[in-house]
Backbone bond lengths (Angstrom), bond angles and torsions (degrees), N, CA, C in turn:
res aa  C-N    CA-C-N  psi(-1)  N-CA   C-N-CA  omega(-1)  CA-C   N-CA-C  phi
1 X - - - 1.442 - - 1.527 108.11 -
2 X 1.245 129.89 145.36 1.792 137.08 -155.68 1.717 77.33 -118.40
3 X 1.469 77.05 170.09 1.698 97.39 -170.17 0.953 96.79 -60.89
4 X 1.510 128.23 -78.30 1.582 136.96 -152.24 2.030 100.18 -52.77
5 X 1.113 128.06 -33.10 1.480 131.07 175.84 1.811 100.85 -48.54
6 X 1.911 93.43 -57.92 1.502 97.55 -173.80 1.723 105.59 -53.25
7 X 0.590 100.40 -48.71 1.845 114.47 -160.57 1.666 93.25 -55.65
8 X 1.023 112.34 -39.47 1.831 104.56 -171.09 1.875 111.79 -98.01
9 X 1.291 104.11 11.36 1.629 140.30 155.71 1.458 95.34 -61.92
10 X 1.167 81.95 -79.30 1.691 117.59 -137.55 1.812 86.30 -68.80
11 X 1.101 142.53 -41.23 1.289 130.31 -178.71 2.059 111.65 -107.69
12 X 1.393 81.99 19.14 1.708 87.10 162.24 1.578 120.85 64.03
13 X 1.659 98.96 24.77 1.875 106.34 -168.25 1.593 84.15 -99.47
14 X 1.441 132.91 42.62 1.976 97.79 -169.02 1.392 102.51 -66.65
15 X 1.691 118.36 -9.22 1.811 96.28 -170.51 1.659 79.83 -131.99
16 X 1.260 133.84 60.40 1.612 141.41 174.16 1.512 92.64 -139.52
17 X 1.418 138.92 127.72 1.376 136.94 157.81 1.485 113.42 -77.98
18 X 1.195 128.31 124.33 1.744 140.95 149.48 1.313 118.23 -76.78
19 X 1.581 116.12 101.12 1.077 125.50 143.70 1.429 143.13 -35.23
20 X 0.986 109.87 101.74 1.792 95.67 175.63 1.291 104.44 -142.26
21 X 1.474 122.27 147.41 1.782 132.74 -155.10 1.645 101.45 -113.64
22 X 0.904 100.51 98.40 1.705 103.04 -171.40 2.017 107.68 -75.81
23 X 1.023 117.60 98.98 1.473 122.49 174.22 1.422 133.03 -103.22
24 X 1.217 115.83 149.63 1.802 106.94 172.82 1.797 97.97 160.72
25 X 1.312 111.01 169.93 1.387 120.66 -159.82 2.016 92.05 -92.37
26 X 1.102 90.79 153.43 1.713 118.35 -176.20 1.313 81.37 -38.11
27 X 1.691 110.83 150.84 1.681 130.83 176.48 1.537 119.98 30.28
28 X 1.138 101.90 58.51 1.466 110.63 -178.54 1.666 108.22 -133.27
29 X 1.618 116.71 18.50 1.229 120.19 -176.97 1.644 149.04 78.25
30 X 1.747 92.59 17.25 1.379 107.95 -178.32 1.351 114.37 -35.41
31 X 1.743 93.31 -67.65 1.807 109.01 -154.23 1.942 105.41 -87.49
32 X 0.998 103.93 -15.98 1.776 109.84 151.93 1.112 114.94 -73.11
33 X 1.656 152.34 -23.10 0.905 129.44 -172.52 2.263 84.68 -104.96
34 X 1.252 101.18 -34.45 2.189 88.23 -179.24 1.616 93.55 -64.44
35 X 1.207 126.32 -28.73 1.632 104.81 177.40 1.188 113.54 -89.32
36 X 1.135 131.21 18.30 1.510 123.28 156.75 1.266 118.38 -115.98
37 X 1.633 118.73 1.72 1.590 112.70 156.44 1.480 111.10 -93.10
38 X 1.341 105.85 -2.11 1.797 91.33 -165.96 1.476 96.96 -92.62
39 X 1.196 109.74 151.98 2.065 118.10 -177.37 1.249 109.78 -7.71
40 X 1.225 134.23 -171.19 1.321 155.53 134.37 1.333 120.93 -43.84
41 X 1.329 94.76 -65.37 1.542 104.53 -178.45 1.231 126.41 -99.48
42 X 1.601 106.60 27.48 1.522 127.28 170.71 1.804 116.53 -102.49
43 X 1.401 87.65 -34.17 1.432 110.54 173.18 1.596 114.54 -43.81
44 X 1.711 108.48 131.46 1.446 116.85 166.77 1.620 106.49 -74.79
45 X 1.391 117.25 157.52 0.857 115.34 155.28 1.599 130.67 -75.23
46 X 1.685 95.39 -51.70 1.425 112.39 -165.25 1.950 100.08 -110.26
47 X 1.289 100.91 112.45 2.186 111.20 -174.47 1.520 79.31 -94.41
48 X 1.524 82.22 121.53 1.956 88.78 155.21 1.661 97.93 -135.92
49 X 1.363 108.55 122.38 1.124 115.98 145.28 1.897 121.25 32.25
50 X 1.246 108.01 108.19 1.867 100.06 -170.87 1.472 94.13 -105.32
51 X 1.420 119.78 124.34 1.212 138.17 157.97 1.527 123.59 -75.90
52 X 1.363 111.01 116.71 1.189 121.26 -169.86 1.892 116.30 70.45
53 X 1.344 143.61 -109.72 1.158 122.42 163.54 1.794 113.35 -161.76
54 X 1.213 104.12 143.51 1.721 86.54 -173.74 1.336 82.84 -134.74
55 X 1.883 89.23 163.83 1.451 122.16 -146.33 1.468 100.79 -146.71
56 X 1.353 109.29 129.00 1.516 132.31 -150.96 1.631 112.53 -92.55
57 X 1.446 108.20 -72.36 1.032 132.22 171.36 1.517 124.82 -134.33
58 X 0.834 123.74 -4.68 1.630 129.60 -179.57 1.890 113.65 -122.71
59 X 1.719 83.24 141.12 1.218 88.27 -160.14 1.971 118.34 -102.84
60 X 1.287 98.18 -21.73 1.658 110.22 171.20 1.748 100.62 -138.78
61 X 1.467 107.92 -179.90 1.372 112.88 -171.11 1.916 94.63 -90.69
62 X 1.483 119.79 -21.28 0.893 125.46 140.70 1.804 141.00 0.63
63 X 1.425 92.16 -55.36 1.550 102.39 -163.93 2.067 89.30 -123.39
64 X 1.238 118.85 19.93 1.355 122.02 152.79 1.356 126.73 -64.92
65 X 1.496 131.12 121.16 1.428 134.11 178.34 1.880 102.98 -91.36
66 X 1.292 130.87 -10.09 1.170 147.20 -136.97 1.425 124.96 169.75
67 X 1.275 100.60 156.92 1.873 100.47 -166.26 1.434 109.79 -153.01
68 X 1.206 136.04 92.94 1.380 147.51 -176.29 1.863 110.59 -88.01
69 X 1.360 101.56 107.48 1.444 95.49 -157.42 1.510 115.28 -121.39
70 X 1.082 121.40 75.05 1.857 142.05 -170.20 1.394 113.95 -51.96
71 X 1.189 100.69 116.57 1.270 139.68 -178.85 1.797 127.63 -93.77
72 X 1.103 130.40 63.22 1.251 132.73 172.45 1.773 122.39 -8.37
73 X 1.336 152.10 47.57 1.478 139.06 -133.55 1.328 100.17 -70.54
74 X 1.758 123.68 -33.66 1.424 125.32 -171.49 1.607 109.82 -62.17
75 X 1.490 120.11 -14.00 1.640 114.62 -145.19 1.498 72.74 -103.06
76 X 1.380 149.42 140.53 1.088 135.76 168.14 1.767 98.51 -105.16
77 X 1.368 119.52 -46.73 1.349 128.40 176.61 1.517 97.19 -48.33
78 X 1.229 154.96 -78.26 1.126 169.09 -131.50 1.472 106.27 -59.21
79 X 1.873 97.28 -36.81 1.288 91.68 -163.35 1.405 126.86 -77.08
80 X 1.254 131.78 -17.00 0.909 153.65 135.56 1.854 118.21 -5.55
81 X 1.325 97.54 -62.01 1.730 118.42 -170.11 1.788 83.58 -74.61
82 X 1.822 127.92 -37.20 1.361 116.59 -173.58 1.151 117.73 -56.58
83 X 1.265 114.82 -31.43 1.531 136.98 -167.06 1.062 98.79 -66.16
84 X 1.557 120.82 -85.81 1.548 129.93 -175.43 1.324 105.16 -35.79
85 X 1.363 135.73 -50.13 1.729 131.93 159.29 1.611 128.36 -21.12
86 X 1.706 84.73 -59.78 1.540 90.54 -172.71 1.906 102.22 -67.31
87 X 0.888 113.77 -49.01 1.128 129.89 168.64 1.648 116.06 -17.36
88 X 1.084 83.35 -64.54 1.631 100.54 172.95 1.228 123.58 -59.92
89 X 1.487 107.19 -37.86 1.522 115.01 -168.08 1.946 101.72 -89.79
90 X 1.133 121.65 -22.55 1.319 130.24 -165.30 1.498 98.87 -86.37
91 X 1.312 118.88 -22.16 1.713 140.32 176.32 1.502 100.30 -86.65
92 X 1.278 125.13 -26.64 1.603 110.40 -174.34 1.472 110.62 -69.00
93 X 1.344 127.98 131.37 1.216 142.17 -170.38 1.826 107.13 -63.76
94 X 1.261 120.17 8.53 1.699 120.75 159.62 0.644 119.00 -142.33
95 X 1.350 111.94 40.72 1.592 143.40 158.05 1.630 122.28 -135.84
96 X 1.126 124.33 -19.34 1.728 139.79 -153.47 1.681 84.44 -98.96
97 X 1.617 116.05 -54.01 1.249 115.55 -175.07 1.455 129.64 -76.67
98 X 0.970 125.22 10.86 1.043 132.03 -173.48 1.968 115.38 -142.49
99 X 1.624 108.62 137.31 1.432 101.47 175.80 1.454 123.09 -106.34
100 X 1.608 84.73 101.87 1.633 106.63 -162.32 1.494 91.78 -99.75
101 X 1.449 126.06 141.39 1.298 140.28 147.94 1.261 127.02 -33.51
102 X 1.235 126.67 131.01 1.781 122.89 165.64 1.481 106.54 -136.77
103 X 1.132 86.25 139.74 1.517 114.37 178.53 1.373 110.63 -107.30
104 X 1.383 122.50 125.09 1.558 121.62 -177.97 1.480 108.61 -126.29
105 X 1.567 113.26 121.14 1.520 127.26 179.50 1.160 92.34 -89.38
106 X 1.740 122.85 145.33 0.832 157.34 -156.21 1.722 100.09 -117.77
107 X 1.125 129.51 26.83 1.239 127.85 -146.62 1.375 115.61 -53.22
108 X 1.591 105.63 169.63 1.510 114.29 177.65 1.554 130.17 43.72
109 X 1.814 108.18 49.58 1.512 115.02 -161.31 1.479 93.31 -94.85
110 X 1.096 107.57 11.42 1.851 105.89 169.14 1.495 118.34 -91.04
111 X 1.516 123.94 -10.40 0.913 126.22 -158.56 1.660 91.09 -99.39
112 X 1.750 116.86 152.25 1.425 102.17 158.12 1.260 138.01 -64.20
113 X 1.458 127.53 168.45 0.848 122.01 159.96 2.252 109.37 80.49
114 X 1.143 84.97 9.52 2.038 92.55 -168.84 1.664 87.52 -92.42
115 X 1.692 99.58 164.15 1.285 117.21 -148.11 1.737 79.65 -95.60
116 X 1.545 117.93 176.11 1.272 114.41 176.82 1.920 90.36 -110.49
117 X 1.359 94.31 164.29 1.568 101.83 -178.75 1.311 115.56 -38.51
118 X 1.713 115.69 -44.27 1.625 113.51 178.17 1.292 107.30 -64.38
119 X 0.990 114.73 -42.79 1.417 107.16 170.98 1.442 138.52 -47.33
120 X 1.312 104.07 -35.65 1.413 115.55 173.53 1.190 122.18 -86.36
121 X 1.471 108.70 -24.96 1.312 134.30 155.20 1.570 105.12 -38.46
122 X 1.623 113.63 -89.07 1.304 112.73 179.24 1.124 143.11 -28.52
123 X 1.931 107.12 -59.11 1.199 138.07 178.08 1.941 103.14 -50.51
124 X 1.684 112.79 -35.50 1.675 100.67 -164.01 1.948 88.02 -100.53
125 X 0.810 130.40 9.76 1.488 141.89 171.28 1.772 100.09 71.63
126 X 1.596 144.07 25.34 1.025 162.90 122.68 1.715 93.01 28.78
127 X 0.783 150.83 -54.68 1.615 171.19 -114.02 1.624 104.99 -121.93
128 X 1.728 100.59 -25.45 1.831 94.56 178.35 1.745 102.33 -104.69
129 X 1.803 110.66 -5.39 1.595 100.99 -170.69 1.656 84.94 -89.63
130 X 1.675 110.93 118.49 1.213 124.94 -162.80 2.029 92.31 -137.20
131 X 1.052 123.22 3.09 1.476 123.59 173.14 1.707 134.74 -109.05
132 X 1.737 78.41 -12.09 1.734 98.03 164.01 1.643 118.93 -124.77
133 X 1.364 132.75 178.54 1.411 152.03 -170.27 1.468 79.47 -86.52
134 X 1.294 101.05 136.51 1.902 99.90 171.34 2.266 104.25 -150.04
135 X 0.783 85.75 107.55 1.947 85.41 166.42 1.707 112.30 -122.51
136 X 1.216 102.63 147.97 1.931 124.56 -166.00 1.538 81.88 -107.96
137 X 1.254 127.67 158.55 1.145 139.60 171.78 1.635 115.28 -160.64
138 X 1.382 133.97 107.58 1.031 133.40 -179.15 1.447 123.44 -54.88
139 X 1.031 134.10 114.61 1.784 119.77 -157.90 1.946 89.06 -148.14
140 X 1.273 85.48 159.31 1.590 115.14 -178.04 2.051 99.05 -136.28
141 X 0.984 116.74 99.22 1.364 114.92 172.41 1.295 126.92 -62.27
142 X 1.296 109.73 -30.71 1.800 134.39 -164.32 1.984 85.63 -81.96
143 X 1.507 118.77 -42.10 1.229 96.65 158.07 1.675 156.53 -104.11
144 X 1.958 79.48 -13.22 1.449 108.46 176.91 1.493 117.24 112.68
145 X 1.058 105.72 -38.23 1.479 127.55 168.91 1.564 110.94 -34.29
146 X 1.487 109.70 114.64 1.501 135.59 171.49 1.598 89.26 99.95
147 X 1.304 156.83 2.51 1.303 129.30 -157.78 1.312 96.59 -106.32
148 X 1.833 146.17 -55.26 1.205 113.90 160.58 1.395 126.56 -41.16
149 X 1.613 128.98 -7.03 1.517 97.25 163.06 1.197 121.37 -85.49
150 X 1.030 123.01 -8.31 1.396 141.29 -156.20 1.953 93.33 -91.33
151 X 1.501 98.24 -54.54 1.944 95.53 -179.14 1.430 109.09 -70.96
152 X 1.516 117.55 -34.27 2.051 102.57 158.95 1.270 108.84 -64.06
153 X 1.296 152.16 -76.49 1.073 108.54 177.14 1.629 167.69 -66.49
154 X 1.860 87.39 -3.68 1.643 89.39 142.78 1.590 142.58 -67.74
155 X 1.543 93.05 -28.62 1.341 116.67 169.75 1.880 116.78 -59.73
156 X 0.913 118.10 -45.20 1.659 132.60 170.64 1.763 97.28 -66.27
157 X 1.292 118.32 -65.06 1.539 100.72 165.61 1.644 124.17 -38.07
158 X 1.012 101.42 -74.62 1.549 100.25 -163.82 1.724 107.71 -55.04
159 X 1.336 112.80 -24.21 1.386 107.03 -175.89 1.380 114.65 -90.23
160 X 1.557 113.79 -14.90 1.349 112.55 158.32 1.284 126.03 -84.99
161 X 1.401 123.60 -1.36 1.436 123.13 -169.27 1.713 95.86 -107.35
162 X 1.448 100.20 -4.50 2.135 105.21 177.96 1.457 107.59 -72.41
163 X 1.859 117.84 -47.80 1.574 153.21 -178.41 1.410 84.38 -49.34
């Protein structure tokens, strides 16, 4: 069973769908970190690179319960351009209105030289988004490492924002 299976267990949706809008700048570990929540035997072996962007189950940012938003930690220049992103996206009017959860991967903390969560923290200014639920989570996709903490505490969001 893959995280996101557990997670719709675990908050009692098995026949309710959870939205969540997976974001972040080119090679920063989207579809490595969705292939390591999906089953076992859902799992790709071989992630190459997604050209242009594909879309699972959700159809606008609109119909998002949640927002998992990947963060490159090794690219330090990059992060910058992440910022202005999130920025953008936290400004989109079906997203701005509403207090939707975000989850922020810290990605690629296996690699040298990668920023630590405060860091990435700092660097994307994390400290002024003061109108939504927000957690940093240090994660390595290539091993998996930090991303169930990252889906319990999306999971505690979304099930507290149901209450």
């Amino acid at each position: 069973m893959g995280l996101f299976d557990k997670l719709t267990v675990w908050l009692g949706l098995k026949k309710r769908q959870v939205n969540v809008l997976c974001v972040g700048l080119d090679n920063s570990g989207k579809s490595t970190i969705l292939n390591q929540l999906k089953p076992e035997n859902a799992q790709t072996q071989d992630i190459v690179p997604t050209i242009g962007f594909s879309v699972e189950k959700i159809s606008s940012c609109r119909d998002a319960q949640a927002i998992i938003f990947v963060v490159d930690s090794a690219d330090r220049l990059r992060i910058v351009v992440a910022k202005e992103e999130l920025e953008a996206l936290i400004n989109h009017p079906d997203v701005k209105r509403k207090r939707i959860p975000i989850l922020f991967y810290a990605n690629k903390m296996d690699l040298q030289g990668s920023l630590s969560s405060v860091g990435v923290s700092q660097m994307m200014g994390l400290s002024s988004l003061t109108d939504k639920p927000w957690q940093i989570c240090a994660s390595s996709a290539v091993t998996g490492e930090g991303l169930k903490e990252g889906v319990d505490w999306l999971q505690d969001q979304i099930f507290s924002l149901k209450t």
